[in-house]
C-alpha positions in Angstrom: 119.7 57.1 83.9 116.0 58.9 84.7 116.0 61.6 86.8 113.7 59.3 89.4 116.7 56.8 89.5 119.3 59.2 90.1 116.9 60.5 92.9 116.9 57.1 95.0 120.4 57.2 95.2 120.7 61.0 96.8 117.6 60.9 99.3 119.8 58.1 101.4 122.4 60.1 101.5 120.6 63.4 102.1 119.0 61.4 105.4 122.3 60.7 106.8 123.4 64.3 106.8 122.8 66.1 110.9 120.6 69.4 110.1 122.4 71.2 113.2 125.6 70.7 112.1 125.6 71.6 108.5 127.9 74.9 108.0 128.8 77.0 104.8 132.3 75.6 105.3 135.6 77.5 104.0 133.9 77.7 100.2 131.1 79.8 101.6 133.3 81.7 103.7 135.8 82.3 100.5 132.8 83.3 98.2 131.5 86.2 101.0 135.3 87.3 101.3 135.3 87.6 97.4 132.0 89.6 97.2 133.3 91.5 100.1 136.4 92.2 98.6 134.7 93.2 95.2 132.5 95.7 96.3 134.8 97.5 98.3 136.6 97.8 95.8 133.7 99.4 94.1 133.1 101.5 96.5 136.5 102.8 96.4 136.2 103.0 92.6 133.2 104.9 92.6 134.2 107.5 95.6 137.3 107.9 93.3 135.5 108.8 89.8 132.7 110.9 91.8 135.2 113.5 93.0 137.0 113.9 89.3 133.1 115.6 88.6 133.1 118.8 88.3 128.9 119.9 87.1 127.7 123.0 86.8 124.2 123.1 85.5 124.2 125.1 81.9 121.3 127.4 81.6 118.4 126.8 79.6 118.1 128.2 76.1 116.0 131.3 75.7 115.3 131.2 80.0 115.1 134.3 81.4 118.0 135.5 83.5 116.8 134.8 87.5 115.6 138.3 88.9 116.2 139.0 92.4 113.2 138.4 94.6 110.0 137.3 94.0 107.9 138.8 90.9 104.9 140.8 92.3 106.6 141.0 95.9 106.9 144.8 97.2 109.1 145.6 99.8 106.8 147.3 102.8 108.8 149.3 105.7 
């Protein structure tokens, strides 16, 4: 069967269908609950496995130990 003959039979059946009363139905609803579902669980993954990281930046090799202040600053009274 072509692909223009398997056409002719779906456009009368596509014309009988009401535009205002077509709904995503229970299989729609089912497929938002899952993906719902899912990335809550995520979520709830992800909040769990950030607060097991403990980082502390490591210094940079051969960077000077921070001075306090700001180089060329003088303190005026």
């Amino acid at each position: 069967m072509y692909a223009t003959q398997a056409l002719t039979h779906v456009v009368p059946l596509a014309a009988e269908l009401d535009k205002n009363k077509v709904t995503p139905g229970v299989l729609g609803f089912l497929v938002f609950a899952a993906l719902a579902v899912g990335v809550w669980q995520l979520m709830k993954s992800m909040n769990r496995h950030m607060g097991r990281v403990n980082f502390e930046e490591a210094p940079e090799p051969g960077a000077a130990p921070a001075a306090e202040g700001t180089p060329g600053a003088s303190a005026k009274k």
